[in-house]
C-alpha positions as CSV (number, residue, x, y, z in Angstrom):
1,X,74.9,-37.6,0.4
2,X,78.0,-36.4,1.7
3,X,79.8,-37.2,-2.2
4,X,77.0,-35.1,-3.4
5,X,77.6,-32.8,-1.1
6,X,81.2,-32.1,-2.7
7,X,80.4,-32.3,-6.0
8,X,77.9,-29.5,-6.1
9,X,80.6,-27.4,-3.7
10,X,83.6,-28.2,-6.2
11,X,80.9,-27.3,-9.3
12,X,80.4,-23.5,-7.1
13,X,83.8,-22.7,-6.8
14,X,84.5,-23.6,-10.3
15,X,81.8,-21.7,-11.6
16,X,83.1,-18.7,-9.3
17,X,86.3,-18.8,-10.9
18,X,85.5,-19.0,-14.1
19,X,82.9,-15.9,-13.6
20,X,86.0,-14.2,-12.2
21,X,88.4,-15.3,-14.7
22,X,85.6,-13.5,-17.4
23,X,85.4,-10.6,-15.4
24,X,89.2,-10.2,-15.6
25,X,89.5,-10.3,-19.7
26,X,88.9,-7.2,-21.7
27,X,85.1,-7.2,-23.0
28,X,85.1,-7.1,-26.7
29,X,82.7,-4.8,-27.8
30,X,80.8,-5.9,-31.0
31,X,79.2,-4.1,-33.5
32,X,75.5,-5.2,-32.4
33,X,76.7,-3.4,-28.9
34,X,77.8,0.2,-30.3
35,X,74.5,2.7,-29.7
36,X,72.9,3.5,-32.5
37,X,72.0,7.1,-32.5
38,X,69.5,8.8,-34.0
39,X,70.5,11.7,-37.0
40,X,71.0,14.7,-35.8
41,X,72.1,18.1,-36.7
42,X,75.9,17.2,-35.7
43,X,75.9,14.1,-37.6
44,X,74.2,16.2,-40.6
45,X,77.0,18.6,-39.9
46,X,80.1,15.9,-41.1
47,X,78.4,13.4,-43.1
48,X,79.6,12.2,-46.5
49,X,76.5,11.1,-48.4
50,X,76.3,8.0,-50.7
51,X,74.1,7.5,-53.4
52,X,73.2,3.6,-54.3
53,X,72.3,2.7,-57.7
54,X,70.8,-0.9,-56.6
55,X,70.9,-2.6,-60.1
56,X,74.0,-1.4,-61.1
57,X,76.3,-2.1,-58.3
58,X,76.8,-5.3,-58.6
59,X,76.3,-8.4,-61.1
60,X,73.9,-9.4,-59.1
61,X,72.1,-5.9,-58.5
62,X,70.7,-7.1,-55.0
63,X,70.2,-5.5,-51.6
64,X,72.1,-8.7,-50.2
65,X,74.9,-7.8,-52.8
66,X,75.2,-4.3,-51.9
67,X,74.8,-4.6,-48.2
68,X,78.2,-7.1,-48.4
69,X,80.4,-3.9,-49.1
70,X,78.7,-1.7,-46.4
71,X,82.0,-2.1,-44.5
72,X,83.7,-0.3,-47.4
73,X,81.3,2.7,-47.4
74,X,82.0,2.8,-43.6
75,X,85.6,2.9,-44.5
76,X,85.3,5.9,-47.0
77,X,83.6,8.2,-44.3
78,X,80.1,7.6,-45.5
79,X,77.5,8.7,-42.8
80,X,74.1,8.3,-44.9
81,X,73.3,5.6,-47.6
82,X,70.5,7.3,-50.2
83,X,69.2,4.8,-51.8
84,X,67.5,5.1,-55.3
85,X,63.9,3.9,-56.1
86,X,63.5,0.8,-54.7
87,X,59.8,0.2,-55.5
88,X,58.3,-1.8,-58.1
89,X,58.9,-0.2,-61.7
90,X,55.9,0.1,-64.1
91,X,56.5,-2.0,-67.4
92,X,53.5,0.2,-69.3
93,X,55.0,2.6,-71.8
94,X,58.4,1.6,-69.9
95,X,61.5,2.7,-71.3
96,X,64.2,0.4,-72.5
97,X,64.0,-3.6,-71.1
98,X,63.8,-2.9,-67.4
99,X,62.3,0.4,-67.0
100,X,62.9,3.7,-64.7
101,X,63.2,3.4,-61.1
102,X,61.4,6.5,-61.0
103,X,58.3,5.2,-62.8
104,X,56.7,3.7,-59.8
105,X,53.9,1.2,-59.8
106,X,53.4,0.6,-55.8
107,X,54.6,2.8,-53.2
108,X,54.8,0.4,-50.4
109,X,56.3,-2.9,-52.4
110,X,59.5,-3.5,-53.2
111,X,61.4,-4.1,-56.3
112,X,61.5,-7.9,-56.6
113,X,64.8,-7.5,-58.9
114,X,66.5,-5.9,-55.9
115,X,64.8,-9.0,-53.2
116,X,62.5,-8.7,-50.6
117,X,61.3,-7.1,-47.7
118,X,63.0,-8.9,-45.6
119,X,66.4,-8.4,-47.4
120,X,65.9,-4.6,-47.4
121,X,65.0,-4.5,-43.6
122,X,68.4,-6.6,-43.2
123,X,70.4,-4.2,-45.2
124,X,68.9,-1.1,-43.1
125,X,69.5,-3.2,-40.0
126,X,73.4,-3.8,-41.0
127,X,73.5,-0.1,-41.8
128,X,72.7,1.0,-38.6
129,X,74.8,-1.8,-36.6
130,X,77.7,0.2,-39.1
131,X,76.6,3.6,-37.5
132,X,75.2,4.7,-41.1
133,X,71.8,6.0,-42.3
134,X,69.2,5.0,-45.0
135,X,67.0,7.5,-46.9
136,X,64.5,6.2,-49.7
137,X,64.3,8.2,-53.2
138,X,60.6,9.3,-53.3
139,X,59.1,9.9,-56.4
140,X,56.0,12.3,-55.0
141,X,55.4,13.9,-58.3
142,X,54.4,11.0,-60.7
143,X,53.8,7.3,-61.2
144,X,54.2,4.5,-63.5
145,X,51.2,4.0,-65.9
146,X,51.0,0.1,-64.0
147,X,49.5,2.2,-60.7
148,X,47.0,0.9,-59.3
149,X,45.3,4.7,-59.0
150,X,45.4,5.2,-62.8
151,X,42.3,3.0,-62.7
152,X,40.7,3.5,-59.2
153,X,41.6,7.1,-58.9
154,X,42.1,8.4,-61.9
155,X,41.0,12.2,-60.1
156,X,44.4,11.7,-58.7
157,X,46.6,12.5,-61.7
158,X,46.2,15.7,-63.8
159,X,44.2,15.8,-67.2
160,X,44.6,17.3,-70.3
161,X,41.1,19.1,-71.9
162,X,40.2,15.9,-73.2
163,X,39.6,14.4,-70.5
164,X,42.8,12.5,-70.6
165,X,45.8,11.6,-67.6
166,X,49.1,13.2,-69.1
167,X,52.8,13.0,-68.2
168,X,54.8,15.9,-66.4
169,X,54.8,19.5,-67.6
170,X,58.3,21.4,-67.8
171,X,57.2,23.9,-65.6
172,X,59.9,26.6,-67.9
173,X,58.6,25.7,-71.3
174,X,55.3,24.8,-70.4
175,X,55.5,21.9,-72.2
176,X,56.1,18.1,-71.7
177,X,59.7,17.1,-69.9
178,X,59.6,14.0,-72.0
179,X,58.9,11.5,-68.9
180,X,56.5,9.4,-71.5
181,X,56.8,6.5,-68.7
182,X,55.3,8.6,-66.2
183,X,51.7,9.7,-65.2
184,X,51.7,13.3,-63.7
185,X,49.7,13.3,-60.0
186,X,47.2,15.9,-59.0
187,X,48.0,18.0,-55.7
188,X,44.5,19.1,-55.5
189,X,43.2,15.8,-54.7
190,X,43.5,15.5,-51.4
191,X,42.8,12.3,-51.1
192,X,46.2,11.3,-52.8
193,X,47.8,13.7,-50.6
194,X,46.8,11.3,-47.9
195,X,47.4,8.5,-49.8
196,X,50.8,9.2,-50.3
197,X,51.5,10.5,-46.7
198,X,50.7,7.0,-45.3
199,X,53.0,5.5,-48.1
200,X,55.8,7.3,-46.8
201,X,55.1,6.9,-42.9
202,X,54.8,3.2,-43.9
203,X,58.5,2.9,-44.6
204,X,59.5,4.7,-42.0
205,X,57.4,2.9,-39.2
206,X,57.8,-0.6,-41.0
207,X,61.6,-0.5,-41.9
208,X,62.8,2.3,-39.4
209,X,64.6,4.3,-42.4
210,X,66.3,7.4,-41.4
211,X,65.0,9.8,-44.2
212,X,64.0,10.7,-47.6
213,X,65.8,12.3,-50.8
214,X,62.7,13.6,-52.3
215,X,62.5,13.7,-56.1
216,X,62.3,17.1,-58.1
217,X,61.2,18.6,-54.8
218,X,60.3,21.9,-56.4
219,X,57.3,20.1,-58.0
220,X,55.2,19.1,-54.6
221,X,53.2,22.2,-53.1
222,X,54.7,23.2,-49.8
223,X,51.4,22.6,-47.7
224,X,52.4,19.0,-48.5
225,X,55.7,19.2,-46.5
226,X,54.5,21.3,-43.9
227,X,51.9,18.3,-42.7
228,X,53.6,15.2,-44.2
229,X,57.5,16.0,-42.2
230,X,55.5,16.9,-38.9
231,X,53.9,13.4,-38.7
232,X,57.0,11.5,-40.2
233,X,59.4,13.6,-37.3
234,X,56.8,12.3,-34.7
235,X,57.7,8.9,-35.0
236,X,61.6,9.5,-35.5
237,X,64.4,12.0,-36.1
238,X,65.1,12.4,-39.7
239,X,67.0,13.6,-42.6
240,X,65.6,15.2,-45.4
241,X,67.2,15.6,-48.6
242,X,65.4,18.1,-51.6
243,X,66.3,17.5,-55.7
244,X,65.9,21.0,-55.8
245,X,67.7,24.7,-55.5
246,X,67.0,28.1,-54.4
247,X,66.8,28.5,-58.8
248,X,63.8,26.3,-59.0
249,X,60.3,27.2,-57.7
250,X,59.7,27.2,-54.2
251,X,63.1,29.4,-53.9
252,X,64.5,29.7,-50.2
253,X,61.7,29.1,-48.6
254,X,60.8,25.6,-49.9
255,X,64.6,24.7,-49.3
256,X,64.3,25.6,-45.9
257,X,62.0,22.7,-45.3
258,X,64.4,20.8,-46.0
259,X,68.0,19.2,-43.8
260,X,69.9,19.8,-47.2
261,X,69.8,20.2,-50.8
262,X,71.7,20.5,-53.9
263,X,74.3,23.4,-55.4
264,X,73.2,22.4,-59.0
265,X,74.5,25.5,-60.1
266,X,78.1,25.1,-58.5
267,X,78.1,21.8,-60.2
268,X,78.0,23.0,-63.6
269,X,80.3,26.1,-62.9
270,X,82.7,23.1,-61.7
271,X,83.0,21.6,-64.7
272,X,82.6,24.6,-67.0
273,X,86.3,25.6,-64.8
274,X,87.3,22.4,-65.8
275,X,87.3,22.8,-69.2
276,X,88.5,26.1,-68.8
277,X,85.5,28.0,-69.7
278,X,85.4,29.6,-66.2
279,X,88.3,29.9,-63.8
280,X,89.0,30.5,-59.7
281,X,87.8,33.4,-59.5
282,X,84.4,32.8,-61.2
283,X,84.6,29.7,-58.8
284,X,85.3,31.0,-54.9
285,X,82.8,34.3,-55.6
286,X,80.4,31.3,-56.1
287,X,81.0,30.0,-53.0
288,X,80.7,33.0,-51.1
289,X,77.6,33.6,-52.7
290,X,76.2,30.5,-52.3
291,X,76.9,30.8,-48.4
292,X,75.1,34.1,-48.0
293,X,71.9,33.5,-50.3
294,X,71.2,30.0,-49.0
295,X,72.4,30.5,-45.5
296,X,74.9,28.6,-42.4
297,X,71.5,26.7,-41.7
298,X,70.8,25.1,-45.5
299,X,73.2,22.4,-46.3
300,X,74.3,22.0,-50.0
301,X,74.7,18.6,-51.4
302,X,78.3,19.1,-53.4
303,X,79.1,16.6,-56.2
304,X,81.2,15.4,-59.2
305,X,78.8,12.8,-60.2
306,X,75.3,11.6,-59.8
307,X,72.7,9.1,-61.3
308,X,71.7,11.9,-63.6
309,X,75.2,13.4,-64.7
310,X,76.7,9.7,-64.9
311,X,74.2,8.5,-67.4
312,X,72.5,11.1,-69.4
313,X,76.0,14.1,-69.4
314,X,78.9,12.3,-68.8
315,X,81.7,10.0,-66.5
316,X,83.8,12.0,-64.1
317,X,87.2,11.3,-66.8
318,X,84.4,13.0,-69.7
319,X,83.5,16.1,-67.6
320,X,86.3,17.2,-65.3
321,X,89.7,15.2,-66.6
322,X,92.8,15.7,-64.9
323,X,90.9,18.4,-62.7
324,X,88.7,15.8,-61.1
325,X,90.7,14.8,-58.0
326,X,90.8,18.8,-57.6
327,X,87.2,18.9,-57.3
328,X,86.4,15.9,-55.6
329,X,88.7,17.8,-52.8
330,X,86.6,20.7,-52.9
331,X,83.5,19.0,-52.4
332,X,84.9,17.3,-49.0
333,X,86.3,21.4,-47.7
334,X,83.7,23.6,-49.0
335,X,80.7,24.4,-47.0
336,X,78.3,22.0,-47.5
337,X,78.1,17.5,-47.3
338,X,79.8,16.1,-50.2
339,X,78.1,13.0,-52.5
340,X,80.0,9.5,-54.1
341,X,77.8,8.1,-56.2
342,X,78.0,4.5,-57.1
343,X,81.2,3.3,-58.7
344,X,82.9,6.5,-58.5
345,X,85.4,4.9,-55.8
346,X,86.1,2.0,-58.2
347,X,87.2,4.8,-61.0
348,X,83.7,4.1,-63.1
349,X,84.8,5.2,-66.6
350,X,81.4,4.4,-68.2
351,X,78.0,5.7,-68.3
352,X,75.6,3.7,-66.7
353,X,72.9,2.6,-68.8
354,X,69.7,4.0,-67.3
355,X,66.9,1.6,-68.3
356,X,68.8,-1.7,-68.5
357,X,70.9,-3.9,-66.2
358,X,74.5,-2.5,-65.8
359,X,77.4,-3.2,-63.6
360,X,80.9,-2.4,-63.4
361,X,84.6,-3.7,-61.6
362,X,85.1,-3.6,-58.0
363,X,88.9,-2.7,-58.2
364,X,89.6,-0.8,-55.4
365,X,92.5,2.0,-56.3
366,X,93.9,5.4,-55.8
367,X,90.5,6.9,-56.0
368,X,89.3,4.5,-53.6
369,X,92.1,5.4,-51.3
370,X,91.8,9.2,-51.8
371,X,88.2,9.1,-51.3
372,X,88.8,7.1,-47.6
373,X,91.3,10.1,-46.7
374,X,88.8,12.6,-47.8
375,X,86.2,11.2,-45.8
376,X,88.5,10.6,-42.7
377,X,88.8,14.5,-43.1
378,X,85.1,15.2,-43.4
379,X,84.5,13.4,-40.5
380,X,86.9,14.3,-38.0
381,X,87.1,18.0,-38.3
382,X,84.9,20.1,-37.1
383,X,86.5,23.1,-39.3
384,X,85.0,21.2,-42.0
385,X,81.2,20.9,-40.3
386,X,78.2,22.6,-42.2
387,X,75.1,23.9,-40.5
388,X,74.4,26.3,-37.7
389,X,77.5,26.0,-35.8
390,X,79.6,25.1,-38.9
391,X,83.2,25.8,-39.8
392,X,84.0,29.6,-41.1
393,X,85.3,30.2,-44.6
394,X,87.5,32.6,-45.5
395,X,89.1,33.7,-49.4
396,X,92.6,34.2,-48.8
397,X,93.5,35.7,-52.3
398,X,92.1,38.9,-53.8
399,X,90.4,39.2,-57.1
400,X,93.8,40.0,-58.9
401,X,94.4,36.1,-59.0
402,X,92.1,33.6,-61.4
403,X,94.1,31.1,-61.2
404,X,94.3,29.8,-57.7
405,X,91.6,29.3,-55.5
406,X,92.8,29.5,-51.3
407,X,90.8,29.6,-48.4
408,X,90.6,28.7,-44.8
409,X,87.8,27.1,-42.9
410,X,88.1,27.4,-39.1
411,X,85.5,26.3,-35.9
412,X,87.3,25.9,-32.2
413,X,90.8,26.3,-33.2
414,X,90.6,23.6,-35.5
415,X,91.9,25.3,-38.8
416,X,92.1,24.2,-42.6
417,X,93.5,25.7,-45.5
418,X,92.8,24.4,-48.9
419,X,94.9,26.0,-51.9
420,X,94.0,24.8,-55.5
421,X,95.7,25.9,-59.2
422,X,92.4,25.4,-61.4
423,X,93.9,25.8,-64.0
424,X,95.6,23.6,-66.8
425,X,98.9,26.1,-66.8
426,X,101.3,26.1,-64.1
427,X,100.5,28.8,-61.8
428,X,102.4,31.3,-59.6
429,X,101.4,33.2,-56.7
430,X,101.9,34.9,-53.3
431,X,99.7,34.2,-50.4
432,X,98.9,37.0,-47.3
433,X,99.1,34.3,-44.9
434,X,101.4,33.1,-41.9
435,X,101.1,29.7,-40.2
436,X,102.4,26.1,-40.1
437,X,100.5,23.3,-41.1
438,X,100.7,19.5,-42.1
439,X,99.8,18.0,-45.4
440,X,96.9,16.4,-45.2
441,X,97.6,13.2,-47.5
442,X,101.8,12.6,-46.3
443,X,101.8,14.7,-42.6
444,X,104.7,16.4,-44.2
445,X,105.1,19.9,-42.6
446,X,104.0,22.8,-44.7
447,X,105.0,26.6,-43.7
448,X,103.0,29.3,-45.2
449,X,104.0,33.2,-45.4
450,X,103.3,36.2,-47.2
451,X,107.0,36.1,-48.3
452,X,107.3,33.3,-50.7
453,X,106.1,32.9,-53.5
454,X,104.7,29.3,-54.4
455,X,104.6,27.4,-57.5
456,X,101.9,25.0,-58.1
457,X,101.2,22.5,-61.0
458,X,98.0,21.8,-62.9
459,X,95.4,21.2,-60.9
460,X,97.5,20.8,-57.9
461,X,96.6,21.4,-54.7
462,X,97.1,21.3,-51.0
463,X,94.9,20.9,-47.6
464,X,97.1,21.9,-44.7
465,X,95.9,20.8,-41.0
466,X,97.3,23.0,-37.9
């Protein structure tokens, strides 16, 4: 007894020791211990948004694949993931071998090219353990011919006089957009108002996604928002992302429903300056305009590139050229959240077939590099924040200047100036403006004042940090 006695004695002190030897080491916190958050307006305010092309991301065009190189989206800045389409695709009057994501047979299935269920939980779940958000591409407008309702509910897709289910009208022409693949749905039934409500709190109850990037927004009554976003914020903070503009129908109003949506127009005026069709004037009266129609409390989604533009107008080399790092700049600084879409860190200098499987190289490069700076930027100054209590912007240059485009964004003392020569010639200019700065890419110092002059190289330009 008495042996016993020290063995179970010499055992407690150990086992103190060792408990006090633990308690004296650093804890390492993992990623499975960091909080996750919520979104919320100050997240909204600094995000860099990614758009996923699932199939064409990798080889094997997988949510496993694409979930392995989260930690490189992480390292680029990128806050929320938008995923396209992810549900099964409809293989009736399909286009090309695999189809359009956005010709939807089931709304709460998944694509078995991408995996499972169970994959796409585990790729929201790594995600979050990241600190980054998933939204869903939701097709609300139309289906796939394969849909179930076509012949249950056929009362929930619009008809033509005959009697007959038709694809989508081009709401300018009055005529069809082309979208053969696609069966056009009928908001007066509401029934599949209902129908599709549950499909979308389904995915956010089953999978705990963080949002939705809602397809050609502007063709969805509003009544439909109004009811659908109060029941989906009940179970969980949100953000909501509309494929529309204050151009479309709807207007202001329907944007407003919305956390963010897209400066379609400032896209195209981008790339008509970079083909020197417009210039920086035409450009920075843009911006200000675009700030005081849409707003401080609408977000615009800036881009370069999307699935669209990729695959239907062009690459990023085919549109802007030797302007492109230019813009990709101006997207990060500008009011508003800036977009990468799939393979433009890798350089992708192809388009992206739409309909079949694609891929492209993984070489990580300058633009790679560029794009983690930029987002390092985004993140972690609040001059650059959008929203409600969003950075100021100034134009620094008068109207007698079309060549360069300078401004300054400013919240809390935290100050930015971007100057930019969009133009192909070299450019020469004075600037009314006194302060010192660092270089945002090389810390070098950088003094401004209204008494040099500056010289600045094609497409040049500079964001200067206080």
């Amino acid at each position: 007894m008495r042996l016993k006695s020290i063995l179970l004695l010499s055992l407690l002190i150990l086992s103190c020791q060792n408990q006090s030897e633990i308690a004296r080491k650093p804890q390492v916190k993992t990623i499975e211990d960091t909080p996750f958050l919520p979104i919320n307006e100050e997240i909204i305010s600094k995000a860099v948004l990614y758009e996923a092309n699932i199939r064409q991301y990798s080889v094997e065009g997988s949510f496993n694949a694409f979930a392995e190189d989260l930690p490189k989206l992480k390292k680029m800045g990128v806050k929320i993931i938008w995923l396209m389409p992810i549900n099964p695709i409809s293989t009736t009057k399909s286009k090309g071998p695999l189809g359009s994501y956005y010709a939807v047979s089931n709304y709460t299935k998944v694509n078995p090219e991408f995996g499972t269920l169970k994959d796409f939980k585990s790729l929201v779940n790594k995600a979050h353990q990241l600190g980054m958000y998933v939204i869903l591409d939701w097709v609300p407008g139309h289906t796939g011919w394969d849909h179930v309702w076509i012949k249950e509910n056929s009362d929930y897709y619009l008809k033509n006089r005959k009697g007959e289910i038709i694809d989508p009208i081009d709401f300018r022409t009055g005529k069809s957009f082309g979208w053969t693949d696609v069966a056009d749905l009928n908001y007066k039934n509401m029934q599949m108002r209902e129908a599709l409500r549950k499909a979308m709190v389904y995915w956010v109850e089953e999978t705990n996604i963080d949002g939705y990037r809602i397809d050609q927004a502007y063709a969805v009554p509003q009544e439909f928002y109004n009811k659908t976003f109060a029941i989906l914020k009940r179970i969980k903070p949100l953000f909501l992302l509309a494929e529309t503009d204050i151009y479309h129908p709807g207007g202001l109003d329907l944007v407003k429903k919305f956390d963010a949506s897209y400066d379609w127009p400032g896209h195209h005026l981008s790339k008509k300056v970079a083909q020197g069709q417009k210039n920086a004037l035409n450009y920075s009266r843009h911006i200000e305009r675009t700030i005081k129609r849409y707003g401080p409390e609408n977000i615009v989604v800036n881009f370069v590139s999307n699935h669209d533009e990729n695959s239907w107008n062009g690459t990023i080399e085919e549109s802007y050229g030797k302007a492109a790092y230019a813009f990709m700049a101006l997207n990060y600084t500008i009011p508003g959240m800036p977009l990468v879409y799939s393979g433009q860190e890798y350089d992708l200098n192809k388009r992206l077939h739409f309909f079949e499987k694609d891929s492209f190289p993984k070489v990580s490069g300058k633009t790679m590099e560029f794009l983690q700076q930029l987002g390092a930027l985004k993140n972690n100054h609040k001059a650059l924040t959008s929203g409600l209590s969003g950075g100021s912007f100034k134009r620094l240059l008068n109207s007698k200047n079309d060549q360069i485009l300078a401004f300054e964004r400013e919240r809390d003392g935290d100050t930015i100036v971007f100057i930019a020569n969009l133009s192909k010639d070299y450019a020469q200019f004075t600037l009314p403006y006194e302060g010192n700065f660092k270089r945002f890419q090389d810390f070098k110092n950088k003094r401004l004042s209204s008494s040099y002059q500056y010289d600045m190289k094609p497409w040049e330009f500079w964001i200067l940090t206080n």
